[in-house]
C-alpha positions in Angstrom: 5.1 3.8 -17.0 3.5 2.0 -13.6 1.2 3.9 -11.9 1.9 5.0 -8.3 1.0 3.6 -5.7 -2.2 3.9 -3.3 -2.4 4.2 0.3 -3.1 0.4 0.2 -0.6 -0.8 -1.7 2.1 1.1 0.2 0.7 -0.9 3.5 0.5 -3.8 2.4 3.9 -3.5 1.3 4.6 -2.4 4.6 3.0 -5.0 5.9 4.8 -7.7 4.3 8.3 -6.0 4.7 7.6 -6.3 8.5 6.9 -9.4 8.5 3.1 -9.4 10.2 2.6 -12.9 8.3 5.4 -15.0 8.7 6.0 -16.8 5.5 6.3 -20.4 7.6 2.4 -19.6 8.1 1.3 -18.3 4.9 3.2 -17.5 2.1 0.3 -17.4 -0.8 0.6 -13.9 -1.8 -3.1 -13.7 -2.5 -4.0 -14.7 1.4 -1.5 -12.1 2.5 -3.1 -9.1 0.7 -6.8 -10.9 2.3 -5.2 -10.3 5.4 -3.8 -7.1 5.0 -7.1 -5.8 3.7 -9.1 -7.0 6.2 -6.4 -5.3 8.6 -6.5 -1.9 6.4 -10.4 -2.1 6.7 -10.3 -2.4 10.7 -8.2 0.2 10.9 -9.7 3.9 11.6 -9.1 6.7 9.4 -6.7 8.6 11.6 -4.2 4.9 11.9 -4.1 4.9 7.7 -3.1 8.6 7.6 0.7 7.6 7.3 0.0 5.9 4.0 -2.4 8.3 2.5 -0.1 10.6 2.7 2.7 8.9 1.7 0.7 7.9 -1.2 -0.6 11.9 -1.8 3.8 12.7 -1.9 3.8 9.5 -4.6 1.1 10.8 -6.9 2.6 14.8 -6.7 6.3 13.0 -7.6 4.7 11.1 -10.4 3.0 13.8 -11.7 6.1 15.9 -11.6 8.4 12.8 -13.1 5.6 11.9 -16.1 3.9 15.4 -16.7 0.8 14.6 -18.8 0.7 10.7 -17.8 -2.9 9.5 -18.1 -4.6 5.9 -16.8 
C-alpha cells in the first residue's frame, strides 16, 4: 500500500502538470523536483496552505481506506 502523499509531493505534481518547466528546457525529472523545491522553499507559509491541506484530506482518506496502515 503507497503512502499518501505530502504537501510537497502534491506541488510538485502540480507543478509539473502545469507545465512551469517546459520539457524542451528540462526534462531530467531529478532537476525538476530541484526546481520545484527551491520554488516550495521560497514560498511563504500562507502560499503552501492549498497543499497542506490537500495533503491533511489525503492522510484522513488513507487512514480511513487502510485502518491500522503503519510506515
Amino acid at each position: 500500500v503507497p503512502r499518501p502523499r505530502n504537501a510537497f509531493i502534491l506541488f510538485r505534481c502540480d507543478f509539473v502538470r502545469q507545465g512551469k518547466v517546459p520539457t524542451d528546457v528540462e526534462n531530467d525529472h531529478r532537476n525538476i523536483s530541484r526546481i520545484a523545491g527551491r520554488v516550495w522553499r521560497e514560498m511563504s507559509v500562507r502560499e503552501r496552505e492549498p497543499w497542506v491541506k490537500m495533503a491533511e484530506e489525503e492522510k484522513k482518506m488513507h487512514g480511513r481506506v487502510h485502518p491500522g496502515y503503519r510506515y
